[in-house]
N, C-alpha and C positions, 0 to 999 in steps of 0.2 A: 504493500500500500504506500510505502514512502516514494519509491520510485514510479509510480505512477503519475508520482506531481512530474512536470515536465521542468527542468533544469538543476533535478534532484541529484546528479552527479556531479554539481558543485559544490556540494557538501555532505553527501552520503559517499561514504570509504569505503563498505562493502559490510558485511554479516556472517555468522560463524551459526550452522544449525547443528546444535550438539543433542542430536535426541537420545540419544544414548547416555549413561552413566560411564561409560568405556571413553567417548568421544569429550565428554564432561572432563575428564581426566587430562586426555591426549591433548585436544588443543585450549584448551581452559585453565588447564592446572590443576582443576579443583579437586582437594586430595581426597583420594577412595573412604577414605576413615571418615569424612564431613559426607558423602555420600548413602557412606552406611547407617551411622548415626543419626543424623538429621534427614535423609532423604533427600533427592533432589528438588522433589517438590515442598522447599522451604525457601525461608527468608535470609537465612543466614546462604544459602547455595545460590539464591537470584544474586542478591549482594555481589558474591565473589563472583560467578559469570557475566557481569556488568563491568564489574571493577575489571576482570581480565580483558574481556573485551576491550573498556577504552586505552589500557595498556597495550595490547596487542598493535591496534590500529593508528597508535598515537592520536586518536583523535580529542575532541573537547570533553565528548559527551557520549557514552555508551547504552544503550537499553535492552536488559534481558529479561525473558520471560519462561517461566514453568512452570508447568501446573497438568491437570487431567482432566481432558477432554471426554471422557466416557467413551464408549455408553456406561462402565461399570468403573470401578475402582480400580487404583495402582497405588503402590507405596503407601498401603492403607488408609487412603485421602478417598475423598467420593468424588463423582466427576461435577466439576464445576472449581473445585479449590485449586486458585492460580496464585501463583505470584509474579510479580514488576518489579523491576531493579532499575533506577536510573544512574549512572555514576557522571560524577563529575569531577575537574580536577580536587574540586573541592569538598565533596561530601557525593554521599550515596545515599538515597532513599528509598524504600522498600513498601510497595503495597502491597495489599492481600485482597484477592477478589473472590466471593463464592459466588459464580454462575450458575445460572438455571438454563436449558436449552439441550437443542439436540450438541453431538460434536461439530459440527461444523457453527453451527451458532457460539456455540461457546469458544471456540476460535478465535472466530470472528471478531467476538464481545472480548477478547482478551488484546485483539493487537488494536480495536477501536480506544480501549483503556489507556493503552500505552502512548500511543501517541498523542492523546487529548491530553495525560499527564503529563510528557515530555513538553506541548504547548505550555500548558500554563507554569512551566518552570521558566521558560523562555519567557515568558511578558511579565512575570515576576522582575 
């Protein structure tokens, strides 16, 4: 959705899709033990795939998302429970979203989040 804006490669550096807890690891860093313990589908594992990401990219500003899309449960979480990570050079903030919907809605309803949150950091 962000490249859809048209001139969005003047300032989108590219994205890292880690659906895996393996790929979480490999190009994210995130350590297998914060995997196990916490789950990927937490606050503290958005946080750090946010924060690695704007490390990775050098960019300003990084946005990660995980969470479970259903139809049923993962990582003992029900589907709809997402989390947001926005990082900056300066701070990280972390939402929590419980969605109602099919998967594809609930997708949907997760990256519509993120970027309306990302907005209102920027006009802050």
């Amino acid at each position: 959705m962000i490249t859809d804006v048209p001139g969005a490669s003047a300032a989108f550096l590219g994205g890292i899709i880690t659906y895996s807890d393996a790929s979480k690891t490999k190009f994210l860093a995130i350590p297998k033990r914060t995997l196990t313990k916490q789950s990927a589908v937490s606050e503290v594992v958005a946080r750090q795939m946010a924060e690695a990401a704007r490390v990775n990219f050098g960019s300003d500003f990084a946005i990660s998302t995980t969470g479970v899309a259903g139809p049923g449960k993962a990582y003992g979480q029900k589907a709809g429970t997402v989390w947001i990570a926005i990082a900056s050079r300066r701070e990280t903030i972390a939402i929590a979203l419980e969605l109602k919907g099919t998967r594809s809605e609930i997708r949907h309803a997760t990256i519509e989040s993120a970027i309306a949150s990302f907005e209102r950091i920027l006009s802050v």
